[in-house]
C-alpha positions as CSV (number, residue, x, y, z in Angstrom):
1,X,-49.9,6.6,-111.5
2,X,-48.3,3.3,-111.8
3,X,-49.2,0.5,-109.8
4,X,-47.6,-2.7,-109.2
5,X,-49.7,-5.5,-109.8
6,X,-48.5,-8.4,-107.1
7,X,-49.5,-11.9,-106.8
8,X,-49.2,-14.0,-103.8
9,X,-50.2,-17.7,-103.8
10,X,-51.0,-19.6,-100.7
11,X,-52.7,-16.4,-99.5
12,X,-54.3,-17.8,-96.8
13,X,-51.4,-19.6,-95.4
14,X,-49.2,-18.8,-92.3
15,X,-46.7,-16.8,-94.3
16,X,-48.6,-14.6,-96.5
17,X,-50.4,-13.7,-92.8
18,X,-47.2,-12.5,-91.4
19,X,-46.4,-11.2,-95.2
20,X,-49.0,-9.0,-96.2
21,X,-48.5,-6.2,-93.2
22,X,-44.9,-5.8,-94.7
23,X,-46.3,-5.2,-97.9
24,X,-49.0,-3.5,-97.1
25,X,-46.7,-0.7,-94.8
26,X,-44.5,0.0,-97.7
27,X,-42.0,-2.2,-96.4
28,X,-41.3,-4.8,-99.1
29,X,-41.7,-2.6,-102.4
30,X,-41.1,0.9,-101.2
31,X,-43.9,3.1,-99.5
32,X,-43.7,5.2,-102.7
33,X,-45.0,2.1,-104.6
34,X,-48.7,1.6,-104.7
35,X,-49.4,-2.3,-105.2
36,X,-53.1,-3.9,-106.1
37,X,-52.2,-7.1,-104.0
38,X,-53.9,-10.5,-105.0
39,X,-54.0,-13.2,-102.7
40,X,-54.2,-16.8,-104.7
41,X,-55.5,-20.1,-102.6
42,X,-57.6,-23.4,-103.1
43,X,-61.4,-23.3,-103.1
44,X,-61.6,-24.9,-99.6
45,X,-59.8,-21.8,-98.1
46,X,-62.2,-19.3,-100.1
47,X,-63.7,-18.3,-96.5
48,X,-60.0,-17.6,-94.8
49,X,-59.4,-15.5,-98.0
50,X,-62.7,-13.0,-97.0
51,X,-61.4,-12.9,-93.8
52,X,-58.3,-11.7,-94.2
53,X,-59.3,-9.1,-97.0
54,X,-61.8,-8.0,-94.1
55,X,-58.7,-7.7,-91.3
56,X,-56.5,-5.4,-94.0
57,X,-59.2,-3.3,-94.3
58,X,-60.2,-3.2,-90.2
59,X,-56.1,-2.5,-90.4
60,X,-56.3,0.7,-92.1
61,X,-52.8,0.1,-93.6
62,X,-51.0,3.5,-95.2
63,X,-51.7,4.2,-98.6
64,X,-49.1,1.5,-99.9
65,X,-52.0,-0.7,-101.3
66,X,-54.2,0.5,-103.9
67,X,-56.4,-2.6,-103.6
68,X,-56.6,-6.1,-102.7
69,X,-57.8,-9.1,-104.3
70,X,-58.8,-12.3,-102.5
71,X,-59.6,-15.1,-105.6
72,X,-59.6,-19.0,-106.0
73,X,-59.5,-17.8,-109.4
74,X,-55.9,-18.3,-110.5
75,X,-57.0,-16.7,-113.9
76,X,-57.9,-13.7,-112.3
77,X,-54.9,-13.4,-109.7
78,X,-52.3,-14.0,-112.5
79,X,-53.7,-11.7,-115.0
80,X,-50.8,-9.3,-115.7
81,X,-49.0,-10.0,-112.6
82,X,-45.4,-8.0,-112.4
83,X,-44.6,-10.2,-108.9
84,X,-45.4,-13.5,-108.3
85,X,-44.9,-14.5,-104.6
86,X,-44.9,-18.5,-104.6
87,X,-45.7,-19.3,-101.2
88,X,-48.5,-22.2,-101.7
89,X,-47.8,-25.9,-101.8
90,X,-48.4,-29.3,-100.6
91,X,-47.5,-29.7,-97.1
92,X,-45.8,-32.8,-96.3
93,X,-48.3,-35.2,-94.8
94,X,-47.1,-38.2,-92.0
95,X,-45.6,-40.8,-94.0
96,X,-45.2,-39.0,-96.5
97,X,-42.0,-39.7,-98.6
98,X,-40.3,-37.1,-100.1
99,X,-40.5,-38.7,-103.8
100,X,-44.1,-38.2,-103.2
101,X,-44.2,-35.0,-101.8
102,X,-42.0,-33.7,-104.4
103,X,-44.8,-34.9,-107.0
104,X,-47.3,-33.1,-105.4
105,X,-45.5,-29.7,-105.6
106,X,-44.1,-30.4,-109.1
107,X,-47.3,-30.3,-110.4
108,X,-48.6,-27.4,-108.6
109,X,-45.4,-25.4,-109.8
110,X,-45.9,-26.7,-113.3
111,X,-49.8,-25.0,-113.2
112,X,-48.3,-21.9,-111.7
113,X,-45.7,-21.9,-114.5
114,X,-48.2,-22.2,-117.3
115,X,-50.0,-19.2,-115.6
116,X,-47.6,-17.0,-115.8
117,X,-47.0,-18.0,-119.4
118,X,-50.2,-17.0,-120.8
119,X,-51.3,-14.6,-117.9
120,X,-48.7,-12.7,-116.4
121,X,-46.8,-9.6,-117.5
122,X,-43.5,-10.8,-119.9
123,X,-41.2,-8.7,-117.6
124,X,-42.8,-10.6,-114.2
125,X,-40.1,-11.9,-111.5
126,X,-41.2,-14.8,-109.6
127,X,-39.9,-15.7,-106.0
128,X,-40.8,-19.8,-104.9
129,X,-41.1,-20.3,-101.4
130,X,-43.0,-23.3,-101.0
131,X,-40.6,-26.7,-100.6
132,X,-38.4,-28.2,-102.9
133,X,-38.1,-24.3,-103.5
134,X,-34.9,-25.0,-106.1
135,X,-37.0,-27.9,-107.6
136,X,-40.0,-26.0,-107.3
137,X,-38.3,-22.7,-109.1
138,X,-36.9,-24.5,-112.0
139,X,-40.0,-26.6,-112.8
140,X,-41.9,-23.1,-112.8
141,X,-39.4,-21.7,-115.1
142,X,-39.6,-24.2,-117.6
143,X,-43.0,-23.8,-117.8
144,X,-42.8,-20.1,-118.2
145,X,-40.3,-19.9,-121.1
146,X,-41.1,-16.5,-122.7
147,X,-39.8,-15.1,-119.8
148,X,-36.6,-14.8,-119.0
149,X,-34.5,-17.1,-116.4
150,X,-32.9,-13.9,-114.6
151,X,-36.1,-13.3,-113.6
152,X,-37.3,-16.9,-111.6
153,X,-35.5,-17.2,-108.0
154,X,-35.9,-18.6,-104.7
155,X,-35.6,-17.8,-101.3
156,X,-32.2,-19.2,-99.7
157,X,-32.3,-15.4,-97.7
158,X,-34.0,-16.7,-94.5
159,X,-31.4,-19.2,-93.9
160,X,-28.9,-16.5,-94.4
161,X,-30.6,-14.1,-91.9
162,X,-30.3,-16.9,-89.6
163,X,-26.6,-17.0,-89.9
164,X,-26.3,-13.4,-89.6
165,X,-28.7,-13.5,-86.4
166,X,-26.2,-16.5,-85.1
167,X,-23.3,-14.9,-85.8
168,X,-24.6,-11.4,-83.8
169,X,-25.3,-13.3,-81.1
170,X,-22.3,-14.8,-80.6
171,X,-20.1,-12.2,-81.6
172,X,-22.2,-9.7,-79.1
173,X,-22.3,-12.0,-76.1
174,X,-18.4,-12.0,-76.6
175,X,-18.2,-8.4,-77.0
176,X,-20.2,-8.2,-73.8
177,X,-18.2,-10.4,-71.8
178,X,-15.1,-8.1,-72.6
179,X,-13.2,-11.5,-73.5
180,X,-12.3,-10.7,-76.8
181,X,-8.6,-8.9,-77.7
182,X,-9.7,-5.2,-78.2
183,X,-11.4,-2.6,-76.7
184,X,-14.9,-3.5,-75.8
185,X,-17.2,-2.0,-78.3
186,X,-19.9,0.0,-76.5
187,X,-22.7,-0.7,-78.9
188,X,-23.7,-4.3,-80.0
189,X,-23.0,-5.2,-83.8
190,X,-25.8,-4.8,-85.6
191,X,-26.8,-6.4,-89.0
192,X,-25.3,-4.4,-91.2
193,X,-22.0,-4.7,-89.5
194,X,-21.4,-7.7,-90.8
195,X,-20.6,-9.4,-94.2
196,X,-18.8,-12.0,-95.9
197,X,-21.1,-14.8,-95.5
198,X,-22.9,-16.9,-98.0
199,X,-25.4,-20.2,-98.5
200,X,-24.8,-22.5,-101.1
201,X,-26.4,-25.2,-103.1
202,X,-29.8,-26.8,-101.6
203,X,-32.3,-25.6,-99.5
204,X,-32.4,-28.3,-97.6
205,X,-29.8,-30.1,-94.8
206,X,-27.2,-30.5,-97.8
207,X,-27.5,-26.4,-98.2
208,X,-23.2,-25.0,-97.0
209,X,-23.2,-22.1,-94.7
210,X,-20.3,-20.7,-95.6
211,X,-18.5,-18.5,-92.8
212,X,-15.1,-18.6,-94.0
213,X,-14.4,-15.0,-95.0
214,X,-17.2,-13.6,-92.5
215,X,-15.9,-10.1,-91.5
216,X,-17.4,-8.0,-88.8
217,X,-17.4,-4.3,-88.5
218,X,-15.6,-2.7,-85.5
219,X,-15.0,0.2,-84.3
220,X,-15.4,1.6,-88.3
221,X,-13.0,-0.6,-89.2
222,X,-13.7,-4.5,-91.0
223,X,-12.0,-7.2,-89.0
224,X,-12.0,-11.0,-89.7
225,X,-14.7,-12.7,-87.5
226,X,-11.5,-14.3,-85.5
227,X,-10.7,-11.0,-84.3
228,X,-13.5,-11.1,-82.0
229,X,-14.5,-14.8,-82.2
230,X,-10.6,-16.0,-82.1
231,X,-10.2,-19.3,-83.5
232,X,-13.2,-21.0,-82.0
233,X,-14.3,-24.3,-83.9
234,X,-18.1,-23.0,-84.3
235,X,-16.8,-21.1,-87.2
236,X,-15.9,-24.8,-88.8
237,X,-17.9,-26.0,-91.9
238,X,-19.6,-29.3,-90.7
239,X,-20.2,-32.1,-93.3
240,X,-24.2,-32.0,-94.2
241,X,-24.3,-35.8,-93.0
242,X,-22.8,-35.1,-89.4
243,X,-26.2,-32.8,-88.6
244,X,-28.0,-34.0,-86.2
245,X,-31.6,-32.9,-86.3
246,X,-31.4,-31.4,-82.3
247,X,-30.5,-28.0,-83.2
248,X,-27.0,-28.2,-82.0
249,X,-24.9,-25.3,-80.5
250,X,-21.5,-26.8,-81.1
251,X,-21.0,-25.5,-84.7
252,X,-22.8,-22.5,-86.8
253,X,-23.2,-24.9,-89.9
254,X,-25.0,-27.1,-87.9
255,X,-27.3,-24.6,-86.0
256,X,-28.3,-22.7,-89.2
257,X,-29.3,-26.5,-91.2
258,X,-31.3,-27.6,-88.2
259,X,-33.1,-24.1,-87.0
260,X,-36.5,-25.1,-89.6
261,X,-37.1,-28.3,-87.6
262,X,-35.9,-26.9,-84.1
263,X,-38.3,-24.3,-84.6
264,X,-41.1,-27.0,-86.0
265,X,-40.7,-29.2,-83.4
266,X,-41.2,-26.6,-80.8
267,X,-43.6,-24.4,-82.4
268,X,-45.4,-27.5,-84.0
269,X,-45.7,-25.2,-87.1
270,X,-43.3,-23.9,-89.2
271,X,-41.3,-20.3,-89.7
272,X,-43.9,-17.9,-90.7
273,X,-42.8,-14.7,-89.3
274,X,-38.9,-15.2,-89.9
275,X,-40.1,-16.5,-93.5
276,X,-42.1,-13.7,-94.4
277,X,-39.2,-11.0,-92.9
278,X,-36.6,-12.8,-95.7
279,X,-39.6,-12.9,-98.2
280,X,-39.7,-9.2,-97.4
281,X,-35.7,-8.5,-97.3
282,X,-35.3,-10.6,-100.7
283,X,-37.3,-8.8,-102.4
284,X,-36.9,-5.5,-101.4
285,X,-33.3,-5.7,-102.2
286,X,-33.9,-7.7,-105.9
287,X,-35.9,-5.4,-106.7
288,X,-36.0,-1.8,-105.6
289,X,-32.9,-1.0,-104.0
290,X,-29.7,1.1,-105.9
291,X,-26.5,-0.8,-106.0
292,X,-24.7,-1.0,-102.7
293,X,-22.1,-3.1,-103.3
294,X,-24.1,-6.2,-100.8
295,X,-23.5,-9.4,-101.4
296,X,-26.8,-11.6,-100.3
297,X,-27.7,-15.1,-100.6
298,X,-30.5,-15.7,-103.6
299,X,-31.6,-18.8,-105.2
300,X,-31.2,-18.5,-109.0
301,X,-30.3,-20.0,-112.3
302,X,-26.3,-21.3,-112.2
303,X,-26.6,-20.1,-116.2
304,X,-22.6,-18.7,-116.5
305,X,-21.9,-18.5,-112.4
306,X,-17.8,-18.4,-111.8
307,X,-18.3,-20.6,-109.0
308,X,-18.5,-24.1,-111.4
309,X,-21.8,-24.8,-110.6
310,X,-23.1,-27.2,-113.3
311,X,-25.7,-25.0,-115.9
312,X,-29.1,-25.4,-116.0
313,X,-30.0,-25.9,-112.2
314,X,-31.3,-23.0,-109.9
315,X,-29.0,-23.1,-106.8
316,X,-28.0,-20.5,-103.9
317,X,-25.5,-18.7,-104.5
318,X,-23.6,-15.1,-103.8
319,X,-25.3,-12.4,-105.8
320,X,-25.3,-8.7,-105.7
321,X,-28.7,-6.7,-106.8
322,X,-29.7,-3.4,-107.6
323,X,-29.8,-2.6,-110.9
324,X,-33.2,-0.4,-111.1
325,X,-32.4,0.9,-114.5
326,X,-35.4,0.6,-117.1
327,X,-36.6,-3.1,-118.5
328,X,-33.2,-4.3,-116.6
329,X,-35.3,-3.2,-113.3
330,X,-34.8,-6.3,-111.3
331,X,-31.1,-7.0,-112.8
332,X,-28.5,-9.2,-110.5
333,X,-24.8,-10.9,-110.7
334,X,-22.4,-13.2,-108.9
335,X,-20.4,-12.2,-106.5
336,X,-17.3,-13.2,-108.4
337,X,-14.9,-12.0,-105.5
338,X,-16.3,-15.1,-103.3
339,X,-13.9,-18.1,-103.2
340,X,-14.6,-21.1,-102.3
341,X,-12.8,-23.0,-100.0
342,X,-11.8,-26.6,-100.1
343,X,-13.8,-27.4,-97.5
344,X,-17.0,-25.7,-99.3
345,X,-16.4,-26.9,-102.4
346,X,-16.1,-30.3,-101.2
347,X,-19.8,-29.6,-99.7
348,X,-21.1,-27.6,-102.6
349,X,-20.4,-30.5,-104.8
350,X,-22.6,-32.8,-102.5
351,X,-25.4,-30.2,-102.5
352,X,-25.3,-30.0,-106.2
353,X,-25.7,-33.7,-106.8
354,X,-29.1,-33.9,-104.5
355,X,-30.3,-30.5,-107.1
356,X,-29.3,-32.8,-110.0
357,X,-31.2,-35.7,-108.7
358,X,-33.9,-33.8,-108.2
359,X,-34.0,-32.6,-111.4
360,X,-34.2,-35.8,-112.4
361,X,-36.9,-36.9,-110.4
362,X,-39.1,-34.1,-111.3
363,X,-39.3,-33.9,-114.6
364,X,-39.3,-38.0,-114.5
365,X,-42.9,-37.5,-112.3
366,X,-43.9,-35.0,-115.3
367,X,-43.1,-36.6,-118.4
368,X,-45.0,-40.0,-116.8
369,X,-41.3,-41.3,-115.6
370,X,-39.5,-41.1,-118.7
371,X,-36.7,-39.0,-117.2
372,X,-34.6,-35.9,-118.8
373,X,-31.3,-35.2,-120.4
374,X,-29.1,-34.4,-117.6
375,X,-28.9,-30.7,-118.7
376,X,-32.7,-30.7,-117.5
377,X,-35.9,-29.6,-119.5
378,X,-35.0,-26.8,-123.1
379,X,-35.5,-23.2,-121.7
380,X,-37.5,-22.6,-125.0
381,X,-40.1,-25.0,-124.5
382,X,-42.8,-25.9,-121.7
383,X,-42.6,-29.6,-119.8
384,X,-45.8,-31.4,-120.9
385,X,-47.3,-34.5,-118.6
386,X,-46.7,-37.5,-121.2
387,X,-50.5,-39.1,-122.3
388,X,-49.0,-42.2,-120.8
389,X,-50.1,-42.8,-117.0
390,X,-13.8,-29.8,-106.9
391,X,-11.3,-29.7,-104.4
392,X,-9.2,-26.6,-104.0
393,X,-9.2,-22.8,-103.2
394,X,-10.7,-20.2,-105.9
395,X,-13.5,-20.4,-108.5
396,X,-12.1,-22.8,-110.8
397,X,-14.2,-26.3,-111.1
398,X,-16.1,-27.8,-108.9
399,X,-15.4,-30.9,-107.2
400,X,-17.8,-33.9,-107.8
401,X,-19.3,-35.5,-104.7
402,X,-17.1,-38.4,-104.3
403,X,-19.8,-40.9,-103.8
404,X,-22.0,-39.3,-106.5
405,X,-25.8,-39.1,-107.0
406,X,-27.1,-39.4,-103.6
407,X,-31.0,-41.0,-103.7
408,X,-33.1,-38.6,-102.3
409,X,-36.4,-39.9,-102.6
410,X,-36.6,-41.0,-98.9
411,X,-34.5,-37.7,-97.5
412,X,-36.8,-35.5,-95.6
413,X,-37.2,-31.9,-97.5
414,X,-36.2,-29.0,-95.6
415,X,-38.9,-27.3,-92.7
416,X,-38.6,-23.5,-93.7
């Protein structure tokens, strides 16, 4: 019998609470899949570690896990790991800027990188959750070179769920209302009846909901979301720089950038549940389910995208999984049908220039400020700390930001 050998770091956080249940019910890897689970966290949460290793055994979960693991040893946690779950970081601290936030987690994420190097399985896919999650996934990849880049991502999928959620709402509570030009449909839309939708770049307020080919099923038949919707302006792309930080109702871009904090400020902690759900759906679908033909949003390498996404950076973008067959287990590819608008590509461009500059700020903090080529760190070889303390429709090039490099290392990072 084979088991899959899982690694989750931060296990003592918020997420990996609301995590572990889905994994544990069969629901993340597929209750056929037996999975020795080890949960990774700092000394000074060695006690929440027993505890929570104590409530999944009080749980009596279903046979899904074949054992569980709760270490400060990262050693021990990484050794031939086939998933690693990035969920642990620095949290950002009052005052904190976000040029030093984002050295705090660049180091972490290098560590975890070099783990996996000498510890982990050569085939292992790693998933970064923790904040600068693009920043955080490319730093870990450069520090894991042996393995391959197809296999590093990060999550973009809960800010796509929340588009889907907001567009299900809206399109519902029209349906409902019997205001739109059709039949009323006697069961609400559900998830799976709608497609077409997409988060690009950043995953932070630069990130571009894209709902401009967003298509909902009716009635067994696809319809553009204006068949139901009609031309309402909530469907418009907003510029990243016009959100503003309330939450807002007015426009779906705006609502999907802002939920994190909306839900921040009024939780006074951040999404754990929602987080752990997308954790949960991004994997699943990466990783153990046949080709469908879905397009989801995924964080990965922009190595040979369509869309003109500069190389070398890890960015959202449209992707299709399901490619289960042998050593390819885990495969994925651009949605190349996707075309971006003017209006997108004129915000993708933006998003892209904060990812550069944060590529440059990182690896600047871990080669002791010397910075990086532009092209970021070689994929063949580790990042050592120095001694020394496009307008137009289609996928053809992207636009450039008009006003270039934006400096970033006073912009907040994004609340999951």
């Amino acid at each position: 019998m084979v088991v899959l050998q899982v690694v989750v770091t931060g296990g003592a956080g918020q997420i990996a609470y609301s995590l572990i249940p889905l994994i544990a019910r069969g629901l993340v890897f597929g209750p056929a899949t037996r999975v020795h689970l080890r949960l990774l966290d700092i000394p000074p949460a060695a006690q929440a570690l027993e505890a929570i290793v104590m409530e999944i055994q009080d749980s009596l979960f279903p046979t899904a896990l074949e054992g569980v693991l709760g270490t400060t040893d990262e050693v021990r946690a990484f050794e031939g790991a086939q998933v690693a779950i990035l969920l642990g970081g620095f949290p950002r601290k009052p005052g904190m800027e976000r040029g030093q936030l984002m050295a705090k987690n660049v180091g972490i994420m290098k560590r975890m990188g070099q783990l996996l190097e000498r510890h982990a399985s050569r085939d292992c896919k790693a998933l970064v959750v923790a904040n600068p999650a693009a920043t955080n996934c490319l730093v870990l990849a450069a520090n894991a070179p042996s393995l391959p880049r197809k296999n590093f991502s990060f999550l973009s999928r809960l800010d796509h769920e929340r588009m889907v959620g907001m567009l299900l709402e809206k399109a519902n509570s029209v349906l409902a209302a019997g205001t739109a030009s059709h039949a009323v449909r006697s069961e609400r839309l559900r998830p799976a009846d709608v497609r077409g939708l997409c988060i690009w770049g950043n995953h932070s307020d630069s990130q571009v909901p894209d709902a401009s080919s967003v298509e909902f099923c009716l009635n067994g038949n696809w319809v553009p979301a204006q068949t139901i919707l009609g031309d309402s302006p909530w469907l418009k792309l907003q510029d990243a720089n016009a959100v503003a930080g309330a939450g807002g109702g007015d426009y779906l871009s705006e609502a999907v950038r802002n939920r994190g904090a909306v839900i921040l400020a009024a939780r006074k902690l951040s999404s754990a549940m929602s987080a752990a759900n997308a954790t949960a759906a991004h994997l699943g679908d990466w990783l153990c389910s046949p080709p469908t033909g879905k397009t989801v949003s995924m964080g990965v390498f922009s190595d040979g995208n369509p869309f003109g996404v500069p190389e070398g950076l890890v960015c959202s973008f449209p992707v299709q999984c399901g490619d289960l067959s042998g050593a390819n287990r885990g495969g994925w590819n651009f949605d190349s049908d996707f075309r971006l608008t003017e209006d997108v590509s004129r915000q993708l461009a933006v998003s892209v220039a904060e990812l550069e500059e944060e590529r440059e700020m990182a690896f600047s903090i871990l080669n002791g400020g010397q910075s990086t080529p532009s092209e970021g760190p070689p994929s063949s070889a580790p990042v050592v700390v120095s001694t020394a303390t496009a307008n137009g429709t289609g996928n053809g090039t992207l636009g450039r930001a008009a006003n270039g490099a934006v400096n970033i290392s006073k912009k907040p990072i994004s609340s999951l």
